[in-house]
N, C-alpha and C positions, 0 to 999 in steps of 0.2 A: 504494500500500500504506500501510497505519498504521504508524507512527512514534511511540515516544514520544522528543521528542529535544529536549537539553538546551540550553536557550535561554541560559540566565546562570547566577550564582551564586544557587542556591536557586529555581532555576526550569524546573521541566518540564513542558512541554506537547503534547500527542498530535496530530499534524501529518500529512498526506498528505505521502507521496512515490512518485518514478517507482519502477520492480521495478526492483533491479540486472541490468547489461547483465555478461554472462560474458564473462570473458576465458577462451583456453586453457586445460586444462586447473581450472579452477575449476568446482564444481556451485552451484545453488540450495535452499539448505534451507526448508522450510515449520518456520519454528523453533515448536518444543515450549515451550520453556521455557528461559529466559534468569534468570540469578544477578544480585542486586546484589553487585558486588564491595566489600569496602574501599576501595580505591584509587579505584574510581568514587565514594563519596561525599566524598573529598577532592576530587575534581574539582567534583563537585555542588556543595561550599560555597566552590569558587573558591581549594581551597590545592594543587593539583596541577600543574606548571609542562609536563605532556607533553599534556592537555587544554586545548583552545579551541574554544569553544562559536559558532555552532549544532553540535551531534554527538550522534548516534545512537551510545550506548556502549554495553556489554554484548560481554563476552569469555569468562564464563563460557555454554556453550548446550548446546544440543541440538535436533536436529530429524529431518525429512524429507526425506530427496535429491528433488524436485521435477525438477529439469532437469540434463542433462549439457551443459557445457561442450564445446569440441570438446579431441578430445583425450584425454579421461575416460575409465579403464579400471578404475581400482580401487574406485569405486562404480555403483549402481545405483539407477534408479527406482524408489524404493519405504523403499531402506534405510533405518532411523532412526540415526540417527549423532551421538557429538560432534567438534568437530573443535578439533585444533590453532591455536588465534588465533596463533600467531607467524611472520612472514613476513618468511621471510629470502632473501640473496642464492643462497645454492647452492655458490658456490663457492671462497669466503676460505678461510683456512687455518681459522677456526673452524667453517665450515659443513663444512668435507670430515674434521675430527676428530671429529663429533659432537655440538658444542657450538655448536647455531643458535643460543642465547641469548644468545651473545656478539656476534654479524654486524654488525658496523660501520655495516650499514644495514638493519638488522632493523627492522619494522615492526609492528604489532599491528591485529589485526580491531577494532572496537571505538575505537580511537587516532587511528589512519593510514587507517583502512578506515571504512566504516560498520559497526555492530554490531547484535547479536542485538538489542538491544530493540525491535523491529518486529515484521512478518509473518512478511518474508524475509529471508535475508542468504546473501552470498555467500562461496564459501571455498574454498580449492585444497581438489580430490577426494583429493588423496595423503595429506591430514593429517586424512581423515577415518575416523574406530573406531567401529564397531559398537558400541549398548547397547541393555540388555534395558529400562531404563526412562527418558521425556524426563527426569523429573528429578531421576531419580539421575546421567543422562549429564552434566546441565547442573551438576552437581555434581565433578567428574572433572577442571577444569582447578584448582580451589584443590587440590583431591587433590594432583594433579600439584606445585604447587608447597609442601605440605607434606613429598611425597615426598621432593625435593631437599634443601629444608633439614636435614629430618632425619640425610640420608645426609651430608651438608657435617659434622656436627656432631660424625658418629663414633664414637656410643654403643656402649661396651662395656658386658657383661653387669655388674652392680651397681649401675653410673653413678646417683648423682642429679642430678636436672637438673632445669629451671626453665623456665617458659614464660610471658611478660610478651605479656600480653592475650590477652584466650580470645575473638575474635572467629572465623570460621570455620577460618580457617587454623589460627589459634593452636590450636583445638579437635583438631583434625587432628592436629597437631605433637603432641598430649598423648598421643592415640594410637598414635603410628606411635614414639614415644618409650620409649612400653611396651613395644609389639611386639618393638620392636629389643633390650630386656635390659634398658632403666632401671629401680632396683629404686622409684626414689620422683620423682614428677615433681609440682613446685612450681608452680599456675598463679595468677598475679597480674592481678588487671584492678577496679576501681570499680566496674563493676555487678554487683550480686548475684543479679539472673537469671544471666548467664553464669559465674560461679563457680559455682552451682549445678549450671549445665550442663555445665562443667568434670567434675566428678566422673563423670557419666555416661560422658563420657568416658574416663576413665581416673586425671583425678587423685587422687595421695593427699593433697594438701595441698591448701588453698583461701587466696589471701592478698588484702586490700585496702591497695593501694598507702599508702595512709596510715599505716597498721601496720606495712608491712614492713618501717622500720628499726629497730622497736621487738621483732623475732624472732628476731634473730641470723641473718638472711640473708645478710650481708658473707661474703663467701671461702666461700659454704655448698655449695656446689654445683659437678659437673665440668664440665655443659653449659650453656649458656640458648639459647634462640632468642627473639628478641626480634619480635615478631608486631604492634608499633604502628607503629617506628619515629620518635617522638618523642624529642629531645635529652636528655632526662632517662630515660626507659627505656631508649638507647642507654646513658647513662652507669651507670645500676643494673646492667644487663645485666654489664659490666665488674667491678664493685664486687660482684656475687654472684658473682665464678667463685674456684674455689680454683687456686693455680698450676695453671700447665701447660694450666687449662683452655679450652674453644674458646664462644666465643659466633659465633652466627650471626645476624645482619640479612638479617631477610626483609620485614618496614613499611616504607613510603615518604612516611610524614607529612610530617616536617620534613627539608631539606638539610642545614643547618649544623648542628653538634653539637660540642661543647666538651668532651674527654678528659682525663682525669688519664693523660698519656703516662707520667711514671716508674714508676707502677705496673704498664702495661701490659708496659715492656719491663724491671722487675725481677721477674714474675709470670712471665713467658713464658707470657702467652696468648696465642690463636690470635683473633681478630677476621675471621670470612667474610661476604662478602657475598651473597646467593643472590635471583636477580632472577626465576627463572620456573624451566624445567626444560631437560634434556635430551630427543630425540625418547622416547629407552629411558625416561626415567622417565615421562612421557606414557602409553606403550602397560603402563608395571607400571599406573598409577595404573588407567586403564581395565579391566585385567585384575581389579584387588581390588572395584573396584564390580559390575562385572556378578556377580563372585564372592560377594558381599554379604557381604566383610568389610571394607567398609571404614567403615560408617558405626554407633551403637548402635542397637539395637531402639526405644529413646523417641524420638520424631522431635521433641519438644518444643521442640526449638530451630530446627526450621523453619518455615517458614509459606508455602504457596501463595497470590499472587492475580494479577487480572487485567493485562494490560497496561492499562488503562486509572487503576489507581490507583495507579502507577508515583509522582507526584509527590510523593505522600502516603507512601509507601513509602522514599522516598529521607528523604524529613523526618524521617519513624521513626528510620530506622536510624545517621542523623546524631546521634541523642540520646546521651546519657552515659549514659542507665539506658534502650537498647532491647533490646524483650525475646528479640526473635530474633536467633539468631547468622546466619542466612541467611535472607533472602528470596528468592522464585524469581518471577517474571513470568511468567504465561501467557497465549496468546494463545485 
């Protein structure tokens, strides 16, 4: 099968490989359409420490049930489906509360697995939902982890809140920040395509980082989710909440990050972490896309193309000023 799979740092190239061999209960998808994730282009430029290359990545999909595993009950030959990339043990204390994201030996398709950016890829049949479309499904796992953050953050009905970088998620978060009661949400990022695109979204406010200490953004705000993850928008994220308020890290740029602790614990804010979802925010996230509320009518911040200009596609979206908030891979 074809492979786009990532060789080094700034290096992908479109490679034969063998069909994945099914384990138990696992099916075969003829994948649709495969997302470049943020996270994968931190890997792509060699700053992400859970990627090592040669890897087939791609954790955002969607596809074609092709083949049943043995075992296999809850899908069928034929179904298009996306599926849950998180693979975890079953049966810790977090996996039997609900909270597979935390499984001490939790794994990802994509990571630990091979990933969608191929033909085929393989996936437990139980983590996989029904969608009306490949690339609205292939859309569904950043949902998913918008969904979380959002709900981490706690948005009461008035709340203004703040969203540091409007790359897909971040776009997400602006949305689902509305939905929930925010009367005014602040979206911060350097590119002016995606502030642009912000507003479609939902925001009322548009800010370029460089400006923002120049607006009276310190203590301005109840909420942020911070959607880069970089040391400095960790630290702003902090420096824009008014007491009591909760920021949420949902980026995974940069490790280390340098706090102003007395502030944190004379403010009593809330500082969360949010790494992916829970099963139940998974099947809401599924639920609002087939529902077609989860995304605006301008599609303007997406862009389909082939798996074969995957490498090109990675270089784009690695820029400071790219124009799309999502890229999708088709086969």
């Amino acid at each position: 099968m074809k492979t786009l799979t990532w060789m080094a740092p700034e290096v992908m190239r479109i490679q034969e490989a063998a069909e994945p061999v099914l384990e138990p209960g696992w099916v075969l998808l003829r994948v649709g359409g495969a997302a470049i994730c943020g996270s994968e282009i931190s890997g792509y430029l060699g700053h992400n420490e859970l990627r090592r290359p040669p890897l087939v990545m791609g954790h955002e999909f969607s596809g074609t049930v092709m083949r049943l595993g043995p075992g296999v009950t809850e899908v069928s030959v034929g179904d298009v489906v996306t599926a849950n990339p998180l693979v975890s043990c079953g049966h810790c204390r977090h996996c039997r509360q609900g909270n597979r994201q935390r499984c001490a030996s939790r794994r990802i398709i994509g990571i630990d697995f091979p990933g969608a950016f191929a033909e085929w890829v393989a996936v437990p049949g139980a983590q996989c939902y029904p969608v009306r479309d490949v690339v609205d499904g292939a859309l569904v796992e950043p949902y998913a982890c918008g969904v979380r953050a959002v709900g981490l953050a706690e948005v009461e009905i008035g709340d203004d809140a703040m969203v540091v970088g409007a790359g897909m998620i971040g776009l997400m978060a602006v949305r689902l920040l509305r939905t929930a009661g925010a009367a005014r949400v602040i979206v911060v990022d350097p590119n002016p395509h995606r502030l642009e695109q912000a507003q479609e979204w939902g925001a009322t406010d548009t800010v370029a980082p460089d400006t923002a200490d120049h607006l009276g953004l310190r203590q301005s705000v109840d909420r942020v989710i911070d959607a880069v993850g970089f040391a400095d928008t960790r630290q702003f994220s902090i420096q824009a909440l008014r007491r009591g308020g909760c920021a949420v890290w949902i980026g995974l740029h940069e490790n280390s990050s340098l706090l102003e602790g007395n502030a944190i614990v004379r403010d009593e804010v809330d500082i969360r972490g949010s790494f992916c979802y829970t099963d139940e925010e998974f099947r809401r996230a599924v639920d609002l896309v087939n529902a077609e509320q989860a995304f605006p009518r301008n599609r303007g911040w997406l862009d389909i193309r082939p798996l074969e200009d995957g490498d090109a596609a990675f270089a784009e979206q690695s820029s400071s000023l790219a124009r799309f908030a999502k890229i999708v891979l088709t086969i």
